[in-house]
C-alpha positions as CSV (number, residue, x, y, z in Angstrom):
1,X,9.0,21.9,111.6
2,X,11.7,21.5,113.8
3,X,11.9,21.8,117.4
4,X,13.1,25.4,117.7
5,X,10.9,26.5,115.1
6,X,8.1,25.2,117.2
7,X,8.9,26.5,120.2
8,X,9.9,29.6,118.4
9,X,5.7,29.6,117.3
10,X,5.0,28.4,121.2
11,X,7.0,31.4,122.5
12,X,4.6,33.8,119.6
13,X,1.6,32.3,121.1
14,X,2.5,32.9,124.7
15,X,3.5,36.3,123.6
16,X,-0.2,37.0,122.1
17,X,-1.7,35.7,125.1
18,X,-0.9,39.4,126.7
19,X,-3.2,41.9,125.8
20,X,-1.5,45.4,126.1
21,X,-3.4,47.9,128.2
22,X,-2.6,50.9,126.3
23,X,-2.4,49.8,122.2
24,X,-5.7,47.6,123.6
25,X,-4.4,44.3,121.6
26,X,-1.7,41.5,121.8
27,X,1.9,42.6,120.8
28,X,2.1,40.3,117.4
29,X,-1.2,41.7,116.1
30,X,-0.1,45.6,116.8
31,X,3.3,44.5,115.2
32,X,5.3,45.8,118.3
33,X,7.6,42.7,118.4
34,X,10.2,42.9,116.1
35,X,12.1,39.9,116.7
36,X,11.7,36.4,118.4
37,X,14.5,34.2,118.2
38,X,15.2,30.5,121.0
39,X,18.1,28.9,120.8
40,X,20.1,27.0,123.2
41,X,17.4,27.1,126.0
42,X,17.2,31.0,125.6
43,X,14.3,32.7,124.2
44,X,15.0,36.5,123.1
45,X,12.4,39.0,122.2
46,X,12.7,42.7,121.0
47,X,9.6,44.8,121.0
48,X,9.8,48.4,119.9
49,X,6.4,50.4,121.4
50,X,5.7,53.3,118.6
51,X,5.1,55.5,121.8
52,X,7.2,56.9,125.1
53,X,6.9,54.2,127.8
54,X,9.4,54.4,130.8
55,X,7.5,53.8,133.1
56,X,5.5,50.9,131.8
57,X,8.5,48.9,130.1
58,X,9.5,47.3,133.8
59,X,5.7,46.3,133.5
60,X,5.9,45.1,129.8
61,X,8.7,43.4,130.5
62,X,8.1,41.0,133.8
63,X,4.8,40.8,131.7
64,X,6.7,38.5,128.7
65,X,8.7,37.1,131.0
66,X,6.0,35.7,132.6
67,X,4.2,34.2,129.7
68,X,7.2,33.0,127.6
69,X,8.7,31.1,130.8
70,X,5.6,29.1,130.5
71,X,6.7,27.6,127.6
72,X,8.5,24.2,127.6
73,X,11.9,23.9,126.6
74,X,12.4,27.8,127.4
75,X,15.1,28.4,130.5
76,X,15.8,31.8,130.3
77,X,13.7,34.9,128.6
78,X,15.7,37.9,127.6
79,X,13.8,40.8,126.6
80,X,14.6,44.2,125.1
81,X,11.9,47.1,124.9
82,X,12.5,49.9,122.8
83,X,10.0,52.5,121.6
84,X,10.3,55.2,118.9
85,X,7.6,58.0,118.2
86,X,7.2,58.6,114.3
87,X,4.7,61.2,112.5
88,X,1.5,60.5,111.7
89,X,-0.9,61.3,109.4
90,X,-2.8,64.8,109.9
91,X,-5.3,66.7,107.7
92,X,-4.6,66.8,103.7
93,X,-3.3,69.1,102.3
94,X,-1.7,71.5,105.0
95,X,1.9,71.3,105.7
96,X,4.2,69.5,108.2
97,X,6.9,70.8,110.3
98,X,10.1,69.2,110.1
99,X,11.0,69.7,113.6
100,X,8.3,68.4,115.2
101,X,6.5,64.9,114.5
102,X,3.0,65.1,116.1
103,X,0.7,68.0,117.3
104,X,-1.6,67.0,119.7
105,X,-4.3,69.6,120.2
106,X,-6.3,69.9,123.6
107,X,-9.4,71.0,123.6
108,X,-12.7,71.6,125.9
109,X,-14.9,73.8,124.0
110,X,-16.1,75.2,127.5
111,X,-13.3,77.3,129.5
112,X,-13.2,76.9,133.1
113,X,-12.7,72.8,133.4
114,X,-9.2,73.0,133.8
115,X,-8.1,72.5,130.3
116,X,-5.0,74.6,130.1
117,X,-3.6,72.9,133.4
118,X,-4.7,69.5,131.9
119,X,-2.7,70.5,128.9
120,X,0.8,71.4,130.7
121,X,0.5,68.2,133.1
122,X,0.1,66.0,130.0
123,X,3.3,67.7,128.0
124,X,4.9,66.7,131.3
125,X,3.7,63.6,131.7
126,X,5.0,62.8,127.7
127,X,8.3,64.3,128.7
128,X,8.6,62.1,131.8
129,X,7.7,58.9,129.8
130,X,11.2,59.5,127.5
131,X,9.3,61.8,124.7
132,X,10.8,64.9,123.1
133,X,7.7,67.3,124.0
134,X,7.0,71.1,124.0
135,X,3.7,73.1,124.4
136,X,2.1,75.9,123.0
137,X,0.2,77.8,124.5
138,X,-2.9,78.7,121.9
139,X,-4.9,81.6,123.7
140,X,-3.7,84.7,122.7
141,X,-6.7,86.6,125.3
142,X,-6.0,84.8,128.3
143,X,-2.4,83.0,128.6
144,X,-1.7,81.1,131.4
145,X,1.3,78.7,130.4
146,X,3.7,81.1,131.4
147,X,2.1,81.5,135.1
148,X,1.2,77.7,135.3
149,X,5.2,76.4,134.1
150,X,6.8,79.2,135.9
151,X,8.6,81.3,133.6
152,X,9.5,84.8,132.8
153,X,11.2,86.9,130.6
154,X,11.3,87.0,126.9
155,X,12.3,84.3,124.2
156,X,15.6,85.2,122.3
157,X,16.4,85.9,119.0
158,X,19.5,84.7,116.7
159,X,18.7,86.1,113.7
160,X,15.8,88.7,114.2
161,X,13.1,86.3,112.7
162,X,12.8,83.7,114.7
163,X,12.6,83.2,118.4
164,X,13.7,80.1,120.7
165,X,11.6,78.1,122.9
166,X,11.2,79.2,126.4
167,X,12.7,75.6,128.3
168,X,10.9,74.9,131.7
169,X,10.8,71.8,133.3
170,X,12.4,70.2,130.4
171,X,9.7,71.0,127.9
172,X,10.4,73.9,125.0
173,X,7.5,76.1,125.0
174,X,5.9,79.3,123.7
175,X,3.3,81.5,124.3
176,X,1.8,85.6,124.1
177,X,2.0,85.4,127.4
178,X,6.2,85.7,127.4
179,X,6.2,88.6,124.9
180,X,3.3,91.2,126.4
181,X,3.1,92.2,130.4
182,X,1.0,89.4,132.6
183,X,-2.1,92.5,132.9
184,X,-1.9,93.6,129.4
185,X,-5.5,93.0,127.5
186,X,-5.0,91.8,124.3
187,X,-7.5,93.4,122.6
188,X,-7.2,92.0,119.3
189,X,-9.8,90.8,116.7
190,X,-9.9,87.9,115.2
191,X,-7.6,88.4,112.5
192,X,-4.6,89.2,114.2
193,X,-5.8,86.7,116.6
194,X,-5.1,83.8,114.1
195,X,-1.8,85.6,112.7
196,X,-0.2,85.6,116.1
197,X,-1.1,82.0,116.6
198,X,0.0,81.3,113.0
199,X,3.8,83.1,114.1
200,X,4.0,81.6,117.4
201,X,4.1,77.8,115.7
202,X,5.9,79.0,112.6
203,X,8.7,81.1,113.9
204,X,9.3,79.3,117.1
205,X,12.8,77.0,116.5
206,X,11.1,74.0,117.7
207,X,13.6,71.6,118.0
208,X,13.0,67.6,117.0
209,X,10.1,67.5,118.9
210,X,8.4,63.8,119.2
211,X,4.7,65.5,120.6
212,X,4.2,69.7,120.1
213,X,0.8,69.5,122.7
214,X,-1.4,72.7,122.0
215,X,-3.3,74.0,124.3
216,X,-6.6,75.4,122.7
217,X,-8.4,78.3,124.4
218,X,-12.3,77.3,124.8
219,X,-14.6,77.5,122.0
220,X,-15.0,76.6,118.4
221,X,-14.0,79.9,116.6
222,X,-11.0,81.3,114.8
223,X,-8.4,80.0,116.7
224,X,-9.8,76.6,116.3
225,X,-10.6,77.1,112.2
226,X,-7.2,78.3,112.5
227,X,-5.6,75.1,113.8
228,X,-7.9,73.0,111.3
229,X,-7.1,74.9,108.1
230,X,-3.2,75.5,108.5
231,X,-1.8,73.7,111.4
232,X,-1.1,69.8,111.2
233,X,-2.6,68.4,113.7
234,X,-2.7,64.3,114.3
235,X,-5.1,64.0,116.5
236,X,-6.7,65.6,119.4
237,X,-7.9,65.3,123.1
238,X,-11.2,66.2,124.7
239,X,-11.0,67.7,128.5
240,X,-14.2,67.7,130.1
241,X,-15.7,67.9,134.3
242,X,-18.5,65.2,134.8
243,X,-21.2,67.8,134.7
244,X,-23.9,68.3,131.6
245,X,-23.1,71.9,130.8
246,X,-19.5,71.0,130.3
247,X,-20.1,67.7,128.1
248,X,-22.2,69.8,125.9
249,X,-19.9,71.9,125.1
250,X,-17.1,68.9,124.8
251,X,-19.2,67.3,122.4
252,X,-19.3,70.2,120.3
253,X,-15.5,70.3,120.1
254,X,-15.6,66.8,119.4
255,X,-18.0,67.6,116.4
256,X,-15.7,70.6,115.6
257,X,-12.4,67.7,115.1
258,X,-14.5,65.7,113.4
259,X,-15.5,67.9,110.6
260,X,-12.2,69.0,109.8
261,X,-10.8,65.3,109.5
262,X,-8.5,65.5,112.9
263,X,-8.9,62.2,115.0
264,X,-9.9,62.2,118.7
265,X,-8.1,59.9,120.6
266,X,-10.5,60.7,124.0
267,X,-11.9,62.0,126.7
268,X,-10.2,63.2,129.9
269,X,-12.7,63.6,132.9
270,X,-11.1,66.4,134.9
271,X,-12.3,67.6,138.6
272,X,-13.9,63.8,139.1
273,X,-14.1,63.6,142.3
274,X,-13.3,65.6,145.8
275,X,-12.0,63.9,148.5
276,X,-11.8,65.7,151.9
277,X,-8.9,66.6,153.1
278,X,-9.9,66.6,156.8
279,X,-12.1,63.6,156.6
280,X,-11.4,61.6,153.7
281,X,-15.1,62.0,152.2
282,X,-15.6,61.2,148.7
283,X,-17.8,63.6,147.4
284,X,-18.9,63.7,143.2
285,X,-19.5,67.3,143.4
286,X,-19.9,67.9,139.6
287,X,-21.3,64.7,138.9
288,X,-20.5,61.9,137.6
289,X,-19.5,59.0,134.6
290,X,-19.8,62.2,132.2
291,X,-16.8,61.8,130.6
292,X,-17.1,58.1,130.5
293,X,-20.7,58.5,128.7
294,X,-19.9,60.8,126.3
295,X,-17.0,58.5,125.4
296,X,-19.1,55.9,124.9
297,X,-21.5,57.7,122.8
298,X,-18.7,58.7,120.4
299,X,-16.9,55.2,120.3
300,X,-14.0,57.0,121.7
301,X,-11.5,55.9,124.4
302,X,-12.3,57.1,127.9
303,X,-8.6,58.5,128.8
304,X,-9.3,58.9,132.3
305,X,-10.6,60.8,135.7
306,X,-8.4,63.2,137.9
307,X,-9.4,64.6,141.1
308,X,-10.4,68.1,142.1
309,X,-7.8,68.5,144.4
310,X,-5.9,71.5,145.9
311,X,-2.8,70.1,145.2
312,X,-3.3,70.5,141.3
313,X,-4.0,74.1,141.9
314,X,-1.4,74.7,144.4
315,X,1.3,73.6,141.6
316,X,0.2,75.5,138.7
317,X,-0.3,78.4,140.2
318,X,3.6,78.2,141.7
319,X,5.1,77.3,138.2
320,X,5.7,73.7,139.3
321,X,2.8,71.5,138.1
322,X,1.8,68.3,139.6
323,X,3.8,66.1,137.8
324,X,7.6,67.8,138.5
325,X,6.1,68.7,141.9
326,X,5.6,65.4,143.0
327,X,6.8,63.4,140.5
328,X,5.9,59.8,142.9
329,X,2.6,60.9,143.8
330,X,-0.8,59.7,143.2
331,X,-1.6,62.8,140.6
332,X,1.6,62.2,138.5
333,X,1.0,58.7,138.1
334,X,-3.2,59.2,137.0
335,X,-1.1,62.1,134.5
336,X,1.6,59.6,133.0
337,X,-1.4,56.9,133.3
338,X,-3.3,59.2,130.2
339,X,-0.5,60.1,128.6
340,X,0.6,56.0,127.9
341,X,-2.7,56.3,126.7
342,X,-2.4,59.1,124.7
343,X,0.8,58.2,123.2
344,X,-0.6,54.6,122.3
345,X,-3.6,55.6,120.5
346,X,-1.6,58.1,118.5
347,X,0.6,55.2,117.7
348,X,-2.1,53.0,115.7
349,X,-3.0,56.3,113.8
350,X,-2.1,55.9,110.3
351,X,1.7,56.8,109.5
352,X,3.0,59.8,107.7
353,X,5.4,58.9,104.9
354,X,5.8,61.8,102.9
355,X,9.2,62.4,104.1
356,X,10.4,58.7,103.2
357,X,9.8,59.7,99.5
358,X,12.1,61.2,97.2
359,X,11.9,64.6,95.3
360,X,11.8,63.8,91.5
361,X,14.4,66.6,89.8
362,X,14.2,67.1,85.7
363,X,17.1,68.4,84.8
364,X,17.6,69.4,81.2
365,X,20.8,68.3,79.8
C-alpha cells in the first residue's frame, strides 16, 4: 500500500470515529460519504445526507474537519455536504404519486395533544431544513390548517378537475377547510368522509414534493383505514403529551401503523413541560418521561419533548406558526431538531425503486 492509500484508509477511520446524531451511526457504515480522495497534503471528502440538513451541515462539517486534521500527513480538509431526499418504500401494493416522494403521516390517536399544530410546525421545520414539503390537512370534521397557516380563499382550478396547492409560508397545502365556510359542520358519514380525503391527495397538483406531511385527525377509524389501504405512506410519527390517557391512546395508533405494514419512525412528546412566564418555574403538569417510555417499550426512537408554551398557541392561532414566527428561537430550533430526526430515520428506510425500472413493451411486428 502506498502512502496515500494509507492515509487515504487513516482519513476513512477518522471519518468513522464520528457517530452522526441523527442516522445514529458513523458516515462510512450509513454510506453517506461518497468520495475520499488525499493528495498533495489535501484531504477531500463528499458526503451526500439522504435527508434535508441546512442547519446541521455547518455542524457536520467542522465535525470532519476536526477528526480528519488529526491525521498525519493531512494539511488541509476540504469538505462538501450535499443531501438528496429519494422515495422510499411504503405499503405493497397501493400506488405512488409521481409528484411527491414520501408521505409522512402524523398521528395521535387521542385529539386534543396538539397534533395538528405538531404537524404544521414539522412541514415547516422540513421546509426550513432545504426540503420540498407540503401538508394535508386529513380531518375533514374539524380542519384547522387553514386557521393555524393563515390562509383564505379558495384553491384554483386550470382545467376544472384538478385544483392547486394553497402556498403559505413556503409550503403547498390542502385542506376541506379552504373549500367549505370556517362554521360549516361537515356532517358527512364515513363514506364520503374517505372520498373527500381520497380527492383532496389525488386531485391536488402536488408539485415535486420531497415530504407530503399528513396530518391525521384522532382516532383509528376510516380516515386512518383509508390512508392504510390506498394512500402510500413511508412511514409515520406518533404525537403524544406525557400523561397515561394520552399514551394509551398513542399506543393504539402505534398498533394501528403496525398492522398495516407502515413504519414508525417515533414519538414526539408534546406539552412536556410549563415553565412560568413570570417566575421561571418548571412545572411537569401532565407528567412526565411518557413519551420517552412508550418509545422504549416499542423499540422506537424518542423524537423529542416541546414545551406547553403560550407562544406555540399565540402563532397558530395568528397563521404564523412557531417556526416562521420566530425562526431563531428556542421552539424553532426543538422543531428543526425533530425534523433532522425525522428526515434521517426516513432516510435508512428501505428505498423505492420501481421507478428506476423499465416498462417491458411487446409489440407485434
Amino acid at each position: 500500500m502506498s502512502s496515500s492509500e494509507s492515509i487515504r484508509a487513516q482519513i476513512e477511520g477518522a471519518i468513522a470515529t464520528y457517530q452522526d446524531p441523527y442516522l445514529g451511526k458513523d458516515l462510512i457504515a450509513a454510506g453517506a460519504v461518497k468520495d475520499v480522495s488525499f493528495a498533495d497534503g489535501t484531504a477531500r471528502i463528499q458526503v451526500v445526507l439522504g435527508f434535508p440538513a441546512a442547519s446541521y451541515r455547518p455542524r457536520l462539517g467542522a465535525a470532519l474537519r476536526e477528526a480528519v486534521s488529526a491525521v498525519a500527513g493531512v494539511e488541509k480538509v476540504e469538505v462538501v455536504i450535499n443531501d438528496q431526499v429519494i422515495a422510499h418504500a411504503a405499503q405493497k401494493g397501493v400506488k405512488r404519486f409521481d409528484n411527491i416522494r414520501n408521505i409522512i403521516a402524523v398521528a395521535s390517536g387521542k385529539g386534543g395533544v396538539g397534533k395538528s399544530t405538531t404537524s404544521v410546525n414539522l412541514a415547516l421545520a422540513l421546509a426550513a431544513e432545504g426540503a420540498k414539503c407540503g401538508i394535508l390537512d386529513a380531518d375533514i370534521y374539524g380542519p384547522s390548517q387553514p386557521r393555524m397557516l393563515g390562509v383564505n380563499g379558495q384553491p384554483q382550478s386550470k382545467d376544472g378537475k384538478s385544483m392547486e396547492p394553497m402556498m403559505a409560508h413556503g409550503l403547498q397545502t390542502m385542506s376541506i377547510g379552504y373549500l367549505v365556510d370556517e362554521e360549516t359542520p361537515m356532517i358527512w358519514r364515513g363514506p364520503m368522509v374517505t372520498q373527500a380525503l381520497e380527492q383532496l391527495l389525488r386531485d391536488t397538483n402536488w408539485r415535486d414534493l420531497d415530504y407530503l406531511v399528513i396530518d391525521l385527525p384522532p382516532g383509528t377509524g376510516d380516515t386512518q383505514l383509508t390512508l392504510a389501504q390506498k394512500i402510500p405512506v413511508s412511514a409515520a410519527v406518533i404525537v403524544t403529551t406525557p400523561q397515561d390517557i394520552a399514551l394509551i391512546d398513542a399506543r393504539k395508533a402505534y398498533k394501528m401503523f403496525e398492522k398495516v405494514s407502515v413504519p414508525v419512525l417515533g414519538v414526539i412528546e408534546n406539552m412536556s413541560t410549563h415553565i412560568c412566564s413570570q417566575c421561571g418555574h418548571e412545572e411537569h403538569i401532565f407528567g412526565s418521561g411518557g413519551g420517552e417510555r412508550m418509545a422504549e417499550e416499542y423499540g422506537i426512537r424518542f423524537l423529542g419533548d416541546l414545551p406547553l408554551d403560550m407562544r406555540i398557541r399565540e402563532g397558530v392561532d395568528n397563521g404564523s406558526p412557531s417556526v416562521v414566527a420566530e425562526p431563531d428561537g428556542d421552539i424553532a430550533r426543538a422543531y428543526r431538531e425533530i425534523a433532522l430526526k425525522v428526515g434521517a430515520g426516513l432516510s435508512v428506510q428501505a428505498k423505492d425503486y420501481s421507478t428506476r425500472f423499465p416498462n417491458i413493451v411487446i409489440e407485434n411486428s
